[in-house]
C-alpha positions in Angstrom: 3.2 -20.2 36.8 2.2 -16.7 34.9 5.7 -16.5 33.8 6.1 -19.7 32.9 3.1 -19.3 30.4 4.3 -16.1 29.6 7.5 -17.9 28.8 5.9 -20.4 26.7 3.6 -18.4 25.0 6.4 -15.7 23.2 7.4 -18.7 21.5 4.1 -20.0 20.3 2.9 -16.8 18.9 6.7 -16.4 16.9 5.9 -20.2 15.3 2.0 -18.8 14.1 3.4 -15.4 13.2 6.4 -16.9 11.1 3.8 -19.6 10.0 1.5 -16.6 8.9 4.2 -14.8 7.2 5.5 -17.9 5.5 2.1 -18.1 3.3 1.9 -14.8 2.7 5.0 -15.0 0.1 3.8 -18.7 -0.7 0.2 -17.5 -1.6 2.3 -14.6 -3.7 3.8 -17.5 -6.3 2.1 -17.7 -9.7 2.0 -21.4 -10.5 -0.6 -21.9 -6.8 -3.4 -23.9 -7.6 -6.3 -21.5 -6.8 -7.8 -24.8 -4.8 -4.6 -24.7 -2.8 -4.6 -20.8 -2.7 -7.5 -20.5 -1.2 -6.6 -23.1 1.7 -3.2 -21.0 2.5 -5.3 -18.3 2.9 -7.8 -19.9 5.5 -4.9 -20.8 7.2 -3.9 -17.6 7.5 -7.0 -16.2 9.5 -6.6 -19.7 11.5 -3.2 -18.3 12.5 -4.4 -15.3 12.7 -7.1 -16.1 15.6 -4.3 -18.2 17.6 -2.0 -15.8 17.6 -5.4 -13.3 19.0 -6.0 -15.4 21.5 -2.4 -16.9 22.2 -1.8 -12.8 23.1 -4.7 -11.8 24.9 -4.7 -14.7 27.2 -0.8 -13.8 28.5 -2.0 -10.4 29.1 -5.0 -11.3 31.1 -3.2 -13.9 33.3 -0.7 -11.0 34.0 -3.2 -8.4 34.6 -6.2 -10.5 36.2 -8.1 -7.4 34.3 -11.9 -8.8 33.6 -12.6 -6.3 31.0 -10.1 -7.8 28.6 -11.8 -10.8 28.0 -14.9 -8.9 26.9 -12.2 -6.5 24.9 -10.9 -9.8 23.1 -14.2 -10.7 22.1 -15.4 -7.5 20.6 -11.5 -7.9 18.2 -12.8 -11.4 17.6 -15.7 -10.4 16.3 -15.1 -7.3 14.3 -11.8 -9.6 12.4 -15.3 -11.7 11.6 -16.7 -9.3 10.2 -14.9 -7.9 8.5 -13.9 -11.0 6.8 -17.4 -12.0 6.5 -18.6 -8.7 4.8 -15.6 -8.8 2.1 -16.7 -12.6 1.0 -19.8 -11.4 0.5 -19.7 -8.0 -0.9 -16.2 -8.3 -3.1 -15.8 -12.2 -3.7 -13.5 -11.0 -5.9 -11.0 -9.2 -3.4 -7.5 -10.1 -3.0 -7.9 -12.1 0.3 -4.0 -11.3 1.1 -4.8 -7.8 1.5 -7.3 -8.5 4.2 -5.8 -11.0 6.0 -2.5 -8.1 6.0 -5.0 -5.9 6.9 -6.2 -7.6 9.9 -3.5 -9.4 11.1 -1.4 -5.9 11.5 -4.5 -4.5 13.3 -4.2 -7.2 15.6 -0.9 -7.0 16.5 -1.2 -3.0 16.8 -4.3 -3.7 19.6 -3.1 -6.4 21.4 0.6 -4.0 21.7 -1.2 -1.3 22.6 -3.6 -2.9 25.3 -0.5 -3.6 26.6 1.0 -0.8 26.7 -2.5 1.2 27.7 -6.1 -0.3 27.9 -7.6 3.0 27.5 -5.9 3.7 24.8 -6.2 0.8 22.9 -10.0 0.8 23.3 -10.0 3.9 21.6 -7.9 2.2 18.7 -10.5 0.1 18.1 -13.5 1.1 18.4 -11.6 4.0 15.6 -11.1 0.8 13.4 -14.4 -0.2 14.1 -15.9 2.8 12.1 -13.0 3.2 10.2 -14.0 -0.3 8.7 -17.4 0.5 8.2 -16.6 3.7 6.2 -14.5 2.3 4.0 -16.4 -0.5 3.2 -18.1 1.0 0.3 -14.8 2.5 -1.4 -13.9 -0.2 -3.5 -17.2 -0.8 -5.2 -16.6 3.1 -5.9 -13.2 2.8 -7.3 -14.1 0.0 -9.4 -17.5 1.1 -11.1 -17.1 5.3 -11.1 -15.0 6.4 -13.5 -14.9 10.0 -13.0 -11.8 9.8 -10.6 -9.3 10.6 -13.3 -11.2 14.3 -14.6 -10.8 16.2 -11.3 -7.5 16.6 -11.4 -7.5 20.4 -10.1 -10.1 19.7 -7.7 -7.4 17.1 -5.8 -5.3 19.9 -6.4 -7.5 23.2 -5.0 -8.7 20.3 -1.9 -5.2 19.6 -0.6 -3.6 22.7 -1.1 -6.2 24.3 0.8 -6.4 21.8 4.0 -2.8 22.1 4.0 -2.7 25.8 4.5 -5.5 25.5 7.2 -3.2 23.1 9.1 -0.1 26.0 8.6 -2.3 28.8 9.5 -4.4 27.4 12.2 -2.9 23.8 13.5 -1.4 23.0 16.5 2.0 22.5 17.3 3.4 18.9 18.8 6.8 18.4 18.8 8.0 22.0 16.3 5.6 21.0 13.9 2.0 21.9 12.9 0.4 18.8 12.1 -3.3 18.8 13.0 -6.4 20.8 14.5 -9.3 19.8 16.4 -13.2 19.1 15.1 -16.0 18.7 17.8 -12.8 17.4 20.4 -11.2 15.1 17.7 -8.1 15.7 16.6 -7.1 15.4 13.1 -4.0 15.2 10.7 -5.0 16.2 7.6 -1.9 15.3 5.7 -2.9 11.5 6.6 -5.4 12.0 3.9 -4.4 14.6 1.6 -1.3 12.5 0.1 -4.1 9.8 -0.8 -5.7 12.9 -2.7 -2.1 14.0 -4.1 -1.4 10.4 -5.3 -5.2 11.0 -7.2 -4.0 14.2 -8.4 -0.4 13.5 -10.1 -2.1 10.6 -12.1 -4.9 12.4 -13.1 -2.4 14.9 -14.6 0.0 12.5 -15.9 -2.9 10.4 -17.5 -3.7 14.0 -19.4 -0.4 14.0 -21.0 3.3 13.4 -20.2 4.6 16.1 -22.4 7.2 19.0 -21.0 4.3 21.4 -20.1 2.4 19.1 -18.1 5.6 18.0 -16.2 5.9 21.5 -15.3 2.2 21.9 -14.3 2.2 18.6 -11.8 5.2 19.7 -10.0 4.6 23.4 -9.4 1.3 22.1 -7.7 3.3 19.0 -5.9 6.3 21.1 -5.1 3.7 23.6 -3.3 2.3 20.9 -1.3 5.7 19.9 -0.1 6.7 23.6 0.4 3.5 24.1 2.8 4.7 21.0 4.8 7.9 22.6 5.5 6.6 25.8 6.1 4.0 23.4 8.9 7.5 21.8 9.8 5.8 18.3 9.1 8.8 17.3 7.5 8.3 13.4 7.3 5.0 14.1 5.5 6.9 16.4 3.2 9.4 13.6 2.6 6.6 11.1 1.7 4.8 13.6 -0.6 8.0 14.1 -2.5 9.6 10.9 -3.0 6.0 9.5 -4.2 5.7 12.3 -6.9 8.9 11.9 -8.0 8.4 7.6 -8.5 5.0 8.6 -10.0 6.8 11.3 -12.6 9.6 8.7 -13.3 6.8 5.9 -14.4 4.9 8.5 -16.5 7.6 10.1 -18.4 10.1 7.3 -18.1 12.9 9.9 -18.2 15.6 9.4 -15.9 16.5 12.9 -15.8 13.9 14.1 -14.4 14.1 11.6 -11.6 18.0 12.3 -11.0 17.2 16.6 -11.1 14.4 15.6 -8.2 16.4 13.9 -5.9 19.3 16.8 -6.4 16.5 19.3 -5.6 15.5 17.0 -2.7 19.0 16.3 -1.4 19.6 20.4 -1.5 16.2 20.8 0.0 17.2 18.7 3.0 20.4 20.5 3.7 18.5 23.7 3.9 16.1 22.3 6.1 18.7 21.6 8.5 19.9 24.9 8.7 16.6 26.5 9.0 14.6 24.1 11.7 15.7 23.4 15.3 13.8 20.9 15.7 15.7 18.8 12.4 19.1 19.4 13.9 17.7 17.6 17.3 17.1 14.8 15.3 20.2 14.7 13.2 22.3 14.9 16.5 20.3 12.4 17.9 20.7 10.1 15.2 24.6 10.7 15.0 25.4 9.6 18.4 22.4 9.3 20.7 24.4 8.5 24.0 25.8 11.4 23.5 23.2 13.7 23.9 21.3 10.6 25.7 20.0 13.4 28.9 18.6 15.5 26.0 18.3 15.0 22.2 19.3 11.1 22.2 16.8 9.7 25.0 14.1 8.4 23.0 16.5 6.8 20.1 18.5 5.7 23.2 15.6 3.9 25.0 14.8 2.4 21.6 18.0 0.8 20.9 17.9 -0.7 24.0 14.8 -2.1 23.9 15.5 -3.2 20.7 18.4 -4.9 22.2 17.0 -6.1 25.2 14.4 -8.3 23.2 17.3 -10.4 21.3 15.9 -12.9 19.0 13.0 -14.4 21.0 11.3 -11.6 23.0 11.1 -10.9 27.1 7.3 -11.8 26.5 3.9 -9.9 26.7 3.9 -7.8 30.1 7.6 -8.5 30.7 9.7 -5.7 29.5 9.8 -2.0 29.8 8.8 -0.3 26.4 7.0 2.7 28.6 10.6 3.8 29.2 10.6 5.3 25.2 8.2 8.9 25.4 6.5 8.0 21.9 6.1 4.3 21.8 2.6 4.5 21.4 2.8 6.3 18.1 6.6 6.5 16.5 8.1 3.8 17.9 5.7 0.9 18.6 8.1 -0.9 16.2 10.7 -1.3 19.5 8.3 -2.0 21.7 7.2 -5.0 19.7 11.3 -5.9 19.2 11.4 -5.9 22.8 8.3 -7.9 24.4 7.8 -10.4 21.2 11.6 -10.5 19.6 13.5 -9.8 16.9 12.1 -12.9 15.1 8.6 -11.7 15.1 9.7 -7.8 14.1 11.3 -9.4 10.8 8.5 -11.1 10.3 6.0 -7.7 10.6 8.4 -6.5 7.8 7.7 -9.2 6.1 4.3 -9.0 6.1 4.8 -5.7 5.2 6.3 -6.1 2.6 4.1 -8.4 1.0 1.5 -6.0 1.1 3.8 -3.1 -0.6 4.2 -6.1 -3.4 0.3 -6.8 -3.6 0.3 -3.0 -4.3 2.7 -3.2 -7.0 1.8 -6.5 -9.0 -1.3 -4.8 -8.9 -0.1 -1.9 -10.8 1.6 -3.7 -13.1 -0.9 -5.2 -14.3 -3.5 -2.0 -14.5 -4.3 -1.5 -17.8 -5.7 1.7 -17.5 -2.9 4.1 -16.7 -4.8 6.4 -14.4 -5.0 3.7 -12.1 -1.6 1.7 -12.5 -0.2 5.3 -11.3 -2.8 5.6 -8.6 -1.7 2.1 -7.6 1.6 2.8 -7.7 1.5 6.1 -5.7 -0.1 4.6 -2.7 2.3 1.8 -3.3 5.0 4.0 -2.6 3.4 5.8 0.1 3.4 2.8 2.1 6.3 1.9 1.1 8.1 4.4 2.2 6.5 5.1 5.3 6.8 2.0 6.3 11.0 2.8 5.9 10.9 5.8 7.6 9.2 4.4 10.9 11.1 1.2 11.4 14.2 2.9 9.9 13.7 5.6 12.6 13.1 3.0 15.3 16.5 1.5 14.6 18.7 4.3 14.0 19.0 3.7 10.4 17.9 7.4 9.3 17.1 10.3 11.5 13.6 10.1 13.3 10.6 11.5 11.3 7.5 11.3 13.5 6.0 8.8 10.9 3.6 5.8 12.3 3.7 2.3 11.4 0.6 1.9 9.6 -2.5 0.2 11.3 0.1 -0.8 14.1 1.0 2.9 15.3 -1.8 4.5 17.8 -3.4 7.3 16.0 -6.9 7.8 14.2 -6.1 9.5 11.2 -3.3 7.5 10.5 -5.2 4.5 11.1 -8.1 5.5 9.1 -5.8 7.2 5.8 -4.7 3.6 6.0 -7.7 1.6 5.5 -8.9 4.0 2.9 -5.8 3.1 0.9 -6.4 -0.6 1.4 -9.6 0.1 0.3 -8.9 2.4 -3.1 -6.2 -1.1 -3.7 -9.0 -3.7 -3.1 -11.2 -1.6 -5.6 -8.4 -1.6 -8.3 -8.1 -5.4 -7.7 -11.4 -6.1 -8.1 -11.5 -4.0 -11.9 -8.7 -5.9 -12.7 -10.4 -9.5 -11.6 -13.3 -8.1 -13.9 -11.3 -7.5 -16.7 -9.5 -10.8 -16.6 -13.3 -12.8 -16.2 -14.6 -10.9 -19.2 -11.5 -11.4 -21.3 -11.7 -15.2 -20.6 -15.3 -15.2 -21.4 -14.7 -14.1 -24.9 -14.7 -16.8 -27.7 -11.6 -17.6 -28.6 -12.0 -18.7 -32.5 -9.9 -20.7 -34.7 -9.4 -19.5 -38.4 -11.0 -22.0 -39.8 -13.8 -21.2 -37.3 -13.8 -17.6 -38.1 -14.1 -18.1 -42.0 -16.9 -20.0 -41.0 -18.5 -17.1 -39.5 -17.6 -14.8 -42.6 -19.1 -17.3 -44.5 -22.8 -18.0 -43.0 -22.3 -13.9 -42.6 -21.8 -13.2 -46.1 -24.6 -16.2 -47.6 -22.0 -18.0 -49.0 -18.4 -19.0 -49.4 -16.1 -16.6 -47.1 -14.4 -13.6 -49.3 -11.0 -15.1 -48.3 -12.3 -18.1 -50.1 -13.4 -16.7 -53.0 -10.6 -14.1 -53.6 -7.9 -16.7 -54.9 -10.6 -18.2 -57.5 -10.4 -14.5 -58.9 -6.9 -13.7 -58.8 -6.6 -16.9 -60.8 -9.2 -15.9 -63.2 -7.5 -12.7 -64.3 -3.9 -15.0 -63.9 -5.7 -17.2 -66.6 -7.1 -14.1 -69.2 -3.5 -12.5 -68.7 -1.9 -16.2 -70.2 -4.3 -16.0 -73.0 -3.7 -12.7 -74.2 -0.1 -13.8 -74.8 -1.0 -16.5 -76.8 1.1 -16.6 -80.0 1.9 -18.8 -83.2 5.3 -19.8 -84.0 5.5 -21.9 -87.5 1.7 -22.6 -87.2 2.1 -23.5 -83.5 0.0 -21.7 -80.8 2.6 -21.4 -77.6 1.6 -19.6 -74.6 4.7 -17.0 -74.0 4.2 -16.9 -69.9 6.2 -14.2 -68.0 
């Protein structure tokens, strides 16, 4: 009977996932009816809460574990509130971003209480807090101003908690990517590329002229080289490919752009020769049953599981994602592929992706260049780490070590996540206020404006009376060439 519900179930939470995703790109369209807008999105969280509790029934039937129930309600709740607090706080928020933003929480809790209780338990109640920290970010980003003047303060900040991590982090898998405070570890460079994406657009809003250039990327370059040196090469790659989108936008010289990604192409080849550890992954990635004993097991198991989910899923409980070493953080992405289908992975893209195109329509339409760039940068950022993880899981590049964000198991990286969520919301919200007080302004027909001028001035608008006088001195200038021919007066008129 459990694996008939089982059975049953992978199906019903593909049909609310794809239903979910489906109004996520419908909601996107700019001729929606903001009536009808606002009903996709409660439609959304609807889905949202099926597919909850759609999920977390399958796994306690198959588990019989008691302390899941109380473990659904607690996610139940804090979805709730977090919904609740953003329609009060920020009526004006995009309600897409939360919905994204809770929905991929969702699925990353109710994958990793499957794959470990503990573990997942301490996901949460990291989002829990998470949540409540960032909750006052985008009232920040969208009253303070003084964001854009502390350009070498980003600068001095990230530089410095990078060399920390290279002098005194500790080392998981060849690379140096975090250190422990008080027993918790942390991975600085989580949040240090939402401070670099702060500190190329405070320099580009300065100036875009050759010097600057020249400034920004001797200080980005030297965050990137410090990753290297801390063999955290996937961060590197991130840091890099958002400065150089950010310096393309600014500048809007192509040549700049092209000489960065031959710098970043060389860059690459020399990392290969100079880190073990990036060789693993390149033979790995070549031909993984190869070396599947060694280098290849983990892309191996991946494919596999990848495979083994086809289209529809085995279903929650039913397959065997613990076979990959890293599921829990770099390659959730199969495990999800495996127990819920290929179907519903396309669909997490999707989602996704909607959220990457939030973060750019939003940038578009930024006013203010500071924070179009800032937009942008954290556009890019997610982006592109969202590329290098599922590309990764599916053998489409070499492996990087990079999470799926708010999906992947990992504090910091769940955390650096909300905070740019948040710094978005907060740029959404300035815009919403720009386009409420722009609409409030009277919007005056000529005739209407003369009026003004007129009750202004005492009396007839100067508009008005400025023909009457051109016509006056028109009139003297006729006069003056008044002549007699044969006792006639004729006006000679030129």
């Amino acid at each position: 009977m459990v694996h008939l519900i089982t059975e049953l179930s992978k199906y019903t939470m593909i049909i609310l996932f794809a239903l979910y995703t489906y109004q996520c790109f419908s909601a996107l369209r700019r001729d929606v009816d903001p009536e009808d807008q606002a009903w996709k999105f409660r439609k959304q969280v609807i889905y949202l809460y099926l597919f909850h509790l759609n999920a977390y029934a399958v796994l306690f039937l198959s588990t019989k574990n008691v302390d899941l129930l109380k473990f659904y309600l607690e996610q139940a709740a804090f979805f709730a509130a977090i919904q609740l607090c953003y329609g009060i706080f920020y009526r004006r928020a995009s309600k897409l971003v939360v919905n994204n933003m809770c929905m991929l929480m969702c699925i990353g809790f109710v994958m990793l209480t499957r794959l470990s209780y503990d573990h997942a338990v301490k996901q949460f109640w990291i989002a829990v807090i998470s949540a409540a920290l960032t909750l006052l970010i985008p009232f920040s980003v969208s009253r303070v101003r003084a964001f854009r003047n502390l350009s070498w303060l980003y600068a001095l900040l990230g530089i410095t908690l990078l060399g920390v991590v290279a002098v005194l982090g500790a080392v998981s898998h060849g690379a140096k990517l975090s250190f422990s405070v008080a027993g918790i570890s942390v991975q600085p460079s989580e949040f240090i590329k939402i401070i670099f994406v702060f500190f190329v657009a405070s320099m580009f809003y300065e100036s875009t002229e050759f010097a600057q250039v020249v400034k920004a990327t001797a200080v980005a370059g030297l965050h990137v080289v410090i990753l290297v040196l801390s063999r955290d090469l996937g961060a590197a790659l991130i840091f890099f490919v958002a400065y150089m989108v950010m310096l393309y936008v600014a500048t809007r010289k192509l040549y700049y752009f092209a000489g960065g990604l031959l710098a970043g192409a060389a860059a690459s080849v020399v990392a290969y020769f100079l880190f073990n550890h990036v060789r693993v992954r390149v033979v790995a990635w070549q031909d993984p049953l190869a070396v599947f004993e060694n280098e290849g097991n983990q892309i191996s198991n991946s494919l596999f599981a990848i495979g083994t989910g086809g289209w529809f899923g085995m279903g929650l409980n039913q397959g065997m994602p613990y076979k990959i070493p890293e599921v829990k953080q770099d390659f959730i992405f199969s495990a999800i592929s495996e127990e819920l289908g290929g179907i519903f992975a396309i669909c997490l893209i999707l989602v996704c992706v909607s959220c990457f195109l939030m973060f750019l329509n939003i940038a578009m339409q930024m006013k203010d260049f500071f924070y179009k760039l800032v937009a942008l940068g954290l556009g890019t950022i997610y982006g592109f780490q969202i590329f290098l993880s599922v590309g990764g899981d599916i053998k489409f590049i070499p492996s990087t070590g990079v999470t799926l964000p708010l999906v992947s198991y990992g504090g910091s990286s769940l955390l650096s996540t909300l905070i740019i969520f948040a710094v978005i919301q907060g740029l959404y919200l300035m815009r919403e206020r720009a386009l409420e007080e722009e609409e409030r302004r009277p919007k005056r027909g000529r005739a209407a404006r003369l009026e003004a001028e007129g009750r202004a001035g005492g009396g007839a608008p100067e508009r008005e009376k400025a023909p009457k006088k051109r016509a006056g001195k028109r009139k003297g200038r006729i006069k003056s060439h008044e002549k007699t021919i044969h006792g006639t007066k004729v006006q000679d008129i030129e």
